[in-house]
C-alpha positions as CSV (number, residue, x, y, z in Angstrom):
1,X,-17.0,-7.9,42.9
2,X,-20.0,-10.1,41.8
3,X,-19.9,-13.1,39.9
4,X,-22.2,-11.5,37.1
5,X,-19.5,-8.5,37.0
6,X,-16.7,-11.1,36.6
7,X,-18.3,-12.7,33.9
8,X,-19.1,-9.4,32.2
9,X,-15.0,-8.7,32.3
10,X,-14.0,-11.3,31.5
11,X,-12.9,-12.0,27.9
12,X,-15.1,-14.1,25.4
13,X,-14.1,-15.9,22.4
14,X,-15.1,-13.5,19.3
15,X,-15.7,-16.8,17.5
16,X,-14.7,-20.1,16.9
17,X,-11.7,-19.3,15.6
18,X,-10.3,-17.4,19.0
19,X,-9.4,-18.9,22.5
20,X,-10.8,-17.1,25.7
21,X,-8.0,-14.6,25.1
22,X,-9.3,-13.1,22.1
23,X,-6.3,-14.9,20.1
24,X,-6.6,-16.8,17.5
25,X,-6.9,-21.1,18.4
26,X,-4.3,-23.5,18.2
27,X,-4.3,-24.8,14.7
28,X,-6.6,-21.8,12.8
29,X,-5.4,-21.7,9.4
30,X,-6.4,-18.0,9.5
31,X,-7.5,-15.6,7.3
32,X,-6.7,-14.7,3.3
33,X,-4.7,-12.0,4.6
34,X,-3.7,-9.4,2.3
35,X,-4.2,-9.9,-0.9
36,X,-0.5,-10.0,-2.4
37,X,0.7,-6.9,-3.8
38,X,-1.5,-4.3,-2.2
39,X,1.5,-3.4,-0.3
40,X,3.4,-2.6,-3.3
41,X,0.2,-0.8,-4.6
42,X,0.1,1.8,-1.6
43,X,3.9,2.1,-1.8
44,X,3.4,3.1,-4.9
45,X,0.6,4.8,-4.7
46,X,2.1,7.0,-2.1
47,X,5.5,7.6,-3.6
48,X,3.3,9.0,-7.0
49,X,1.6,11.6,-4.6
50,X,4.4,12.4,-2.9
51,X,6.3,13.1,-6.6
52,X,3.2,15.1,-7.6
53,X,3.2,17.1,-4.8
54,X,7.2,17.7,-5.4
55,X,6.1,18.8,-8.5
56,X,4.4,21.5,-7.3
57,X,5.8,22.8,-4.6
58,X,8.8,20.6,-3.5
59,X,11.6,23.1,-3.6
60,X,9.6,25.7,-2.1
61,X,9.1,23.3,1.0
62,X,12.6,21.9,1.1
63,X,13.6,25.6,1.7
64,X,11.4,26.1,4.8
65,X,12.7,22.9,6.2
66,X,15.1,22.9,9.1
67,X,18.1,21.0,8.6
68,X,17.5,17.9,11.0
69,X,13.9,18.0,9.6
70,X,15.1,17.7,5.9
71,X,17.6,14.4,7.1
72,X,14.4,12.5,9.2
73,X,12.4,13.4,5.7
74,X,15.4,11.8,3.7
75,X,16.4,9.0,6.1
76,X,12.8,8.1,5.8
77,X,12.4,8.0,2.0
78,X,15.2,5.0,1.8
79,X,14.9,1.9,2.4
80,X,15.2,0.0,5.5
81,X,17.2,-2.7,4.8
82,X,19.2,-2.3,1.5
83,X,21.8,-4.9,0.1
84,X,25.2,-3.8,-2.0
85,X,26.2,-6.6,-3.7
86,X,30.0,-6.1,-4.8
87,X,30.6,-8.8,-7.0
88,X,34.0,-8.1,-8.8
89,X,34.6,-5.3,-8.1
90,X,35.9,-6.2,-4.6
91,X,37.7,-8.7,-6.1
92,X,39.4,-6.6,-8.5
93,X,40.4,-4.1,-6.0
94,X,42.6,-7.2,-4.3
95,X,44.1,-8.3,-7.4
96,X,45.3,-4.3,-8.2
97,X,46.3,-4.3,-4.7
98,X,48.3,-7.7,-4.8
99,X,49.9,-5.9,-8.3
100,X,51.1,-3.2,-6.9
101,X,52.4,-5.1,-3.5
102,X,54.8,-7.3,-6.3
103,X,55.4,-4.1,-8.5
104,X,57.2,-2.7,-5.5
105,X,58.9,-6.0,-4.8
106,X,57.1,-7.0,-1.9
């Protein structure tokens, strides 16, 4: 191989901001990013279609559905990570427990 072909392969800085790697350099503050709450706005955006399109046909295509098909289409309408928060009522199942344990004499 050449050295001119070399050259031509090898990778070049896309601007100041990136190293010879094509990453971004040590200390770049970066971009604006995203602007905050467009993710939101396509989540929502997409859940509206999705409802319209329920609207119009949704049963209709639940029906022609297989069954492992219809639980990857609901697995993927919840939520990744979801938190159950308990608060008393955990609690109050140990105190009606720990009644019953001294009703019975225990």
């Amino acid at each position: 191989m050449t050295e001119e072909v070399r050259q031509e392969t090898t990778a070049k800085p896309r601007s100041p901001l990136h190293d010879e790697n094509g990453k971004f350099a040590k200390g770049n503050p970066g971009g604006p990013g995203r602007p905050r709450g467009m993710r939101d706005q396509l989540e929502y955006d997409f859940i509206n279609a999705v409802q319209k399109e329920f609207a119009l046909r949704g049963l209709a295509a639940l029906s022609q559905l297989e069954a492992k098909e219809l639980c990857d289409v609901a697995v993927k309408c919840l939520p990744k990570e979801s938190r159950v928060d308990l608060g008393d009522t955990f609690s109050d199942l140990l105190r009606r427990a720990d009644e019953l344990v001294s009703q019975r004499g225990g």
